[in-house]
C-alpha positions in Angstrom: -50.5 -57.8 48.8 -47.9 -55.4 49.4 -46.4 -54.6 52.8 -45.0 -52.0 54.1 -41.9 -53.6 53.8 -42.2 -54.6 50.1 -42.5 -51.0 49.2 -39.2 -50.3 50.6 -37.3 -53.5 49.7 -38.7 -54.0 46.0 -40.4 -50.7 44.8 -37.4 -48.3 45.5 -34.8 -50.2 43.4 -37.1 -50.7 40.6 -38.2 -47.1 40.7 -34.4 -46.5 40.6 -34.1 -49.1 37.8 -35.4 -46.0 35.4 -32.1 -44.3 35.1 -30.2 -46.4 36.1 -30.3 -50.4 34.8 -28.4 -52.1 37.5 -30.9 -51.0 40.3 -33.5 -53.7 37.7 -30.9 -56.1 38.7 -31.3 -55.1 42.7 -34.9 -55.3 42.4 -34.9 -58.7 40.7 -32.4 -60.2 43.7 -34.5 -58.8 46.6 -37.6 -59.5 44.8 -35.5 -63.8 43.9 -35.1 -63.2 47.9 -38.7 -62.7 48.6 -39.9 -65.4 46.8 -37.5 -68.1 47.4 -36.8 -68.5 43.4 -34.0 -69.8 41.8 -34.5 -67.2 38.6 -36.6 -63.9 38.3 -36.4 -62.1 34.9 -37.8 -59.2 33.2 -37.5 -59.9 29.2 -37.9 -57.5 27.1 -38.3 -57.4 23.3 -37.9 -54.6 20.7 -39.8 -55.7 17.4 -42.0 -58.5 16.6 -41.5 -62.2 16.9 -38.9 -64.6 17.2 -36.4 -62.0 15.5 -37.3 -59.3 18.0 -34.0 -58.1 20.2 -33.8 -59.2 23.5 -32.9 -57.6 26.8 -32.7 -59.6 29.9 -32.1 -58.8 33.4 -32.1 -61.5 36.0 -31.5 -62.7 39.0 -30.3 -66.0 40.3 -29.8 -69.0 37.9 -29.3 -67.8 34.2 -31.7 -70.4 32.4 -30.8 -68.7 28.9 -27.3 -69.5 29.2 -27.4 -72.5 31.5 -29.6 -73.9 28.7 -27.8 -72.7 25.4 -24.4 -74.7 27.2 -25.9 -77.5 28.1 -27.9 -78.3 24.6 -28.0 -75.6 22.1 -30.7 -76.8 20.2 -32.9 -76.4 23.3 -32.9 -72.5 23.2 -36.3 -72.8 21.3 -37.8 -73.8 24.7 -36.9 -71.1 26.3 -37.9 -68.3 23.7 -40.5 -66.3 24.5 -42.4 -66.1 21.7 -44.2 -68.3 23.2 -45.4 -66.3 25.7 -47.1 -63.5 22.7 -50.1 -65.3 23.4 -50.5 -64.4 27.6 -53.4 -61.6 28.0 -51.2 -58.6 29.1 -51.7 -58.4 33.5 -52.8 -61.9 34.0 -50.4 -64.1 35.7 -50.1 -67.6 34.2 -48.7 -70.7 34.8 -46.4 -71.8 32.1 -48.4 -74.9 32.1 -51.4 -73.4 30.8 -50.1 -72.8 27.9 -48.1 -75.7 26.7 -50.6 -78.6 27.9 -52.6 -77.9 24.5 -49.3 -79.7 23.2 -48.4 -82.3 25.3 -45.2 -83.5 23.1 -43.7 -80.1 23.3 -44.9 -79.4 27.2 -42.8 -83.0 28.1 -40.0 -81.7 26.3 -39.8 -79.0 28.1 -40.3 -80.2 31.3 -37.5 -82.6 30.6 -35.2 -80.0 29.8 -36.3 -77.8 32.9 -36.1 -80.5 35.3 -31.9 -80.6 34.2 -31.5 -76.8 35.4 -33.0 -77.8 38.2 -36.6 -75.7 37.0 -39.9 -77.4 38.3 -42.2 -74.7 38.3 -42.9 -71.0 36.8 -45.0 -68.3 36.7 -45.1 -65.4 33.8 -46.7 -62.2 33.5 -47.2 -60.4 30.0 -47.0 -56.5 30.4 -48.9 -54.1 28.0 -46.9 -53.1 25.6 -44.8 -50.2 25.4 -43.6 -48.1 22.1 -43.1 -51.0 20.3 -41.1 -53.3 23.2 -43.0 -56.2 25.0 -41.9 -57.0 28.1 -42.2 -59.9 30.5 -41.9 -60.6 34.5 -41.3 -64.2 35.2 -40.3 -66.2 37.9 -39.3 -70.2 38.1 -38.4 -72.2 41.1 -37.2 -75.5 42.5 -40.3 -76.4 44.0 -44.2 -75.6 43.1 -45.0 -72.2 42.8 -47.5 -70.8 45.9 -50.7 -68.6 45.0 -48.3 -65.6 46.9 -46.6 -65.8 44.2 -48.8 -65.3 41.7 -49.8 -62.5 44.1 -47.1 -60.9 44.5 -46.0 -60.8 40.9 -49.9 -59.3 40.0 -49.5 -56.8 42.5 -45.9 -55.7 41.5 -46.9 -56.0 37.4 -48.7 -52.5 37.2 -45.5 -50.8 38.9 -42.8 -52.5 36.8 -45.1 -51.3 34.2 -44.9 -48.0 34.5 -41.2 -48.0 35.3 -40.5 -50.0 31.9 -42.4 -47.7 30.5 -40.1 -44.5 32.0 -37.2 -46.7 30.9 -37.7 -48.0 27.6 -38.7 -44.0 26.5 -35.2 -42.9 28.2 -33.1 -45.5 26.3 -34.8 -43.9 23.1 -34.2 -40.3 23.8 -30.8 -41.4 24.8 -30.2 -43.2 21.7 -31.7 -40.0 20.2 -29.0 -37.9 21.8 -26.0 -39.8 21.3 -26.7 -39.8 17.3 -27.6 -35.7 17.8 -24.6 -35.1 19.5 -21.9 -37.3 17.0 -23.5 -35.5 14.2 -23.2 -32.1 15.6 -19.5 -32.8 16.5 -18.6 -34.1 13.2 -19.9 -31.1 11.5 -17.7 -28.9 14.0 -21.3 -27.5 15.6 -21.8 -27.1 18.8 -25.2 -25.5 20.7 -26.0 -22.8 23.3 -29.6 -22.8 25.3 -30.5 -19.5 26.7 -33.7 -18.4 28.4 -35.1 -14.9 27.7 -32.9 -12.8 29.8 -30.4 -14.5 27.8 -29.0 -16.1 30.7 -27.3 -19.4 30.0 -29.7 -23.0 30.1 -27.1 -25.2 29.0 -24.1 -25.6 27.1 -22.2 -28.0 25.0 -18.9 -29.4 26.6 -17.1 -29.0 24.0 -18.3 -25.2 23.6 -18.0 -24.7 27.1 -14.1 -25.9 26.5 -13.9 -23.5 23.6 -14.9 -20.4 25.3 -12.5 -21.2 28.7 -9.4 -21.8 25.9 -10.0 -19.1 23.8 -12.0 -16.2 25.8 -10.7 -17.0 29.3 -13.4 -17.8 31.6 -16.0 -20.2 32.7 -19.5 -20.1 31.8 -21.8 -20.5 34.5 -25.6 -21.6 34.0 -27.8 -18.9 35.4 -25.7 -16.6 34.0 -25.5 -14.1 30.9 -22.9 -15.0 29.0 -19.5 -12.3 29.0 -16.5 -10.8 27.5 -17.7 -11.3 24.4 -18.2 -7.6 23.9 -20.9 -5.0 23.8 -22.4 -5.0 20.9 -22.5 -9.2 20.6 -24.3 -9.0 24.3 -27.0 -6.9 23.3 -27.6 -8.4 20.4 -27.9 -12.1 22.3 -30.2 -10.0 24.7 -32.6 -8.8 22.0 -32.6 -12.0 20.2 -33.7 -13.7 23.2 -36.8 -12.1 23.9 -37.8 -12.0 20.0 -36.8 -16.3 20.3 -39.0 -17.1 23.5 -41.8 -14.8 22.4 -45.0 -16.4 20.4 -44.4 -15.4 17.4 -40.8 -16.5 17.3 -39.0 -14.9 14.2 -36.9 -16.8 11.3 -33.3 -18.0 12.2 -30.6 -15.1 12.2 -26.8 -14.8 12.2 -25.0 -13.4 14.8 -21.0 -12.6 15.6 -21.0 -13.5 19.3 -16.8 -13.1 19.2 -14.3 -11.6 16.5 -11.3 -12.8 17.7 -11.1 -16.1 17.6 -14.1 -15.7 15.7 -17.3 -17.3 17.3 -20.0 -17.2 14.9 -24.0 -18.2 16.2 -27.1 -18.9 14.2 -30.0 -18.5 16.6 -33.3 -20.1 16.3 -36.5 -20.9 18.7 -36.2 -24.2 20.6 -38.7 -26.7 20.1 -40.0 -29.2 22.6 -38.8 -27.9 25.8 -40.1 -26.8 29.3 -40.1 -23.5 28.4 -39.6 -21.0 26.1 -35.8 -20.7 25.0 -33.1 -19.5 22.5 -30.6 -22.4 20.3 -27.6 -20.8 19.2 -25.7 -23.3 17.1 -21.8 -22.4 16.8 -19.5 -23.4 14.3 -16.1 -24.7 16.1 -12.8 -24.5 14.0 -11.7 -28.2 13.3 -8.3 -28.9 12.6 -7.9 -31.2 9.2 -5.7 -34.3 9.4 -4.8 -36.5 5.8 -7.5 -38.8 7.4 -9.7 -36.2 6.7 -8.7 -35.5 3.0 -9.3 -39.1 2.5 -12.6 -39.5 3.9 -13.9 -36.3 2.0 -11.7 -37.6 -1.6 -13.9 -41.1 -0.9 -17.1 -39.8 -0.5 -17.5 -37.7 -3.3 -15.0 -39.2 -5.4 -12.7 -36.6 -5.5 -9.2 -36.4 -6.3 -7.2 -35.4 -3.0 -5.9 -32.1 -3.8 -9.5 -31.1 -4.5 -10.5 -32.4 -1.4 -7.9 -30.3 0.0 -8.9 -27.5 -1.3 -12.7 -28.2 -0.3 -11.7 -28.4 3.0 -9.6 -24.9 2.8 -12.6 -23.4 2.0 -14.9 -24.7 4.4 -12.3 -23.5 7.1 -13.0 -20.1 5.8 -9.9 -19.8 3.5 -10.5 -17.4 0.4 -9.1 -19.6 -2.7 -5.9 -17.0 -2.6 -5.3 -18.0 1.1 -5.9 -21.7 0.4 -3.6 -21.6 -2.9 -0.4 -20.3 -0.7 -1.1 -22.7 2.0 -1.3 -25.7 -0.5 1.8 -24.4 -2.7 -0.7 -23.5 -5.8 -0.8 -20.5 -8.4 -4.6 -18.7 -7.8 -5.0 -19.9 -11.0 -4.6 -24.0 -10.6 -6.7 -23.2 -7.2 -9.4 -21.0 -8.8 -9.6 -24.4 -11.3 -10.0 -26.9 -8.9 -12.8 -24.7 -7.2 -14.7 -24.2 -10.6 -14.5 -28.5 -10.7 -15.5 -28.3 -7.0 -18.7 -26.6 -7.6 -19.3 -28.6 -10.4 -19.2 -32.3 -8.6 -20.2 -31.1 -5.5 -23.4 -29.1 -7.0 -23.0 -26.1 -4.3 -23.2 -22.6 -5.5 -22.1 -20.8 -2.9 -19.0 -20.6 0.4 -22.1 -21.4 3.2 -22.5 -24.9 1.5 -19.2 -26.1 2.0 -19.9 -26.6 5.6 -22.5 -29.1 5.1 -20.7 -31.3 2.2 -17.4 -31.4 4.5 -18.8 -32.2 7.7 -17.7 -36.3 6.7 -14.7 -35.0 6.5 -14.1 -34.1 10.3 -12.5 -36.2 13.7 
């Protein structure tokens, strides 16, 4: 059972442990502490069998490494694919299921006994998106009934904060991808809630906007300075957005100069009803950026030049000055532009140059 005590010492961290890993590792110490182990673990395993990727946090004597230094052909005895067969909540000796095969249990044993390992206990936890996870617990000397106890009383709770944390590694994993794709394509995003007032903001936006425009955004707030007209239109377009029959996506010129152009949308899977404005963010080119787009698409660089120019908003008589062409040579390389690149119009050159960016 757990005390009082136990609900302060182990449950805290591990309910910490959700965003934030090394708090797993605090629990696992108090909870080596409490039990007098010489190793506490919690495995986990993304995909199925022995080629599965494993996360471990422990506490106390590393077995895994101890092991792999001291014979590396042992790590087999150690892997827990073994331990697919445990009923998920039930907490098991590892005895009970290696004594069907007594060569391989004495082989074990043998090769515990030199990390100083006589005993162990292992609980399976239901599985969660796809991870299996494991709480596990060896000693010096037998293992107690407590401890069986106390690791079948804890299993539901580090259930349910694996659980928490495996789904947060995912939408963090999610996010990460979103936002390295959003900055490579120079696109940044606005949330706004139906007064229009500001959600959230991308860094790199919010940057933008102090640089250019002169003052800090503040959540909670409308957004200003950009000028009459662009605030009304942000204020109508977020009641149409947060309403239930949101309308199609729609254009809007939040700033003329700089030029801070929006597409605004519905938002999809949040709290509550809200408004996406995605910006476009001027990107400066570099040569490393010709010569990513020129590899991609197999182009030859002065074409990807050009490609760029025009994705920067460029007419092909701008771009032809700034590259030290006639309007003719440049009006040629667009024609072979489309051509390779199969767009047919300027709004596509966004999209097939967005390798090209820092």
């Amino acid at each position: 059972m757990l005390t009082s005590s136990d609900e302060t010492d182990l449950l805290l961290p591990l309910i910490r442990g959700i965003v934030d890993s090394a708090q797993l590792t605090e629990f696992l110490q108090r909870l080596r502490r409490r039990t007098e182990a010489e190793h506490v673990s919690i495995v986990l395993r993304k995909g199925e069998g022995q080629h599965g990727g494993i996360k471990d946090f422990h506490a106390g004597q590393d077995l895994r490494t101890d092991l792999r230094g001291s014979d590396p052909f042992a790590m087999h005895a150690l892997e827990r694919i073994h331990y697919d067969r445990l009923r998920p909540g039930r907490v098991y000796s590892v005895g009970e299921f290696v004594d069907h095969d007594p060569v391989f249990r004495a082989e074990r044993m043998a090769k515990m006994a030199r990390l100083g390992i006589t005993d162990e206990r292992v609980v399976r936890l239901p599985p969660i998106d796809g991870t299996d996870a494991w709480l596990i617990l060896a000693r010096a000397r037998p293992c107690e009934a407590a401890d069986s106890a106390m690791l079948s009383s804890l299993a539901p709770y580090v259930e349910a904060t694996l659980r928490s944390y495996v789904q947060l590694e995912d939408h963090r994993v999610r996010a990460s991808v979103s936002t390295q794709g959003l900055a490579r394509s120079a696109t940044a995003w606005i949330i706004f809630d139906a007064e229009a007032r500001l959600l959230a903001m991308d860094p790199r936006l919010d940057a933008w906007i102090r640089t250019n425009i002169g003052y800090a955004p503040r959540v909670g707030e409308r957004l200003r300075d950009l000028g009459i007209q662009a605030e009304r239109d942000l204020a109508a377009a977020a009641a149409l957005f947060t309403s239930a029959a949101a309308p199609a996506p729609r254009a809007v010129l939040l700033h003329e100069h700089p030029r801070l152009e929006a597409l605004l949308t519905a938002t999809t899977d949040m709290p509550e009803p809200s408004m996406l404005a995605l910006c476009r963010l001027p990107n400066a080119r570099t040569p490393a950026s010709v010569e990513r787009l020129s590899k991609v698409f197999d182009l030859p660089p002065r074409e990807a030049e050009l490609a760029i120019a025009l994705n920067e908003g460029f007419s092909i008589a701008e771009a032809a000055e700034r590259m030290g062409l006639t309007v003719e040579t440049a009006r040629n390389y667009s024609k072979r532009l489309y051509t390779k690149l199969g767009v047919r119009g300027c709004p596509n050159w966004s999209v097939l140059s967005a390798t090209a960016w820092q």
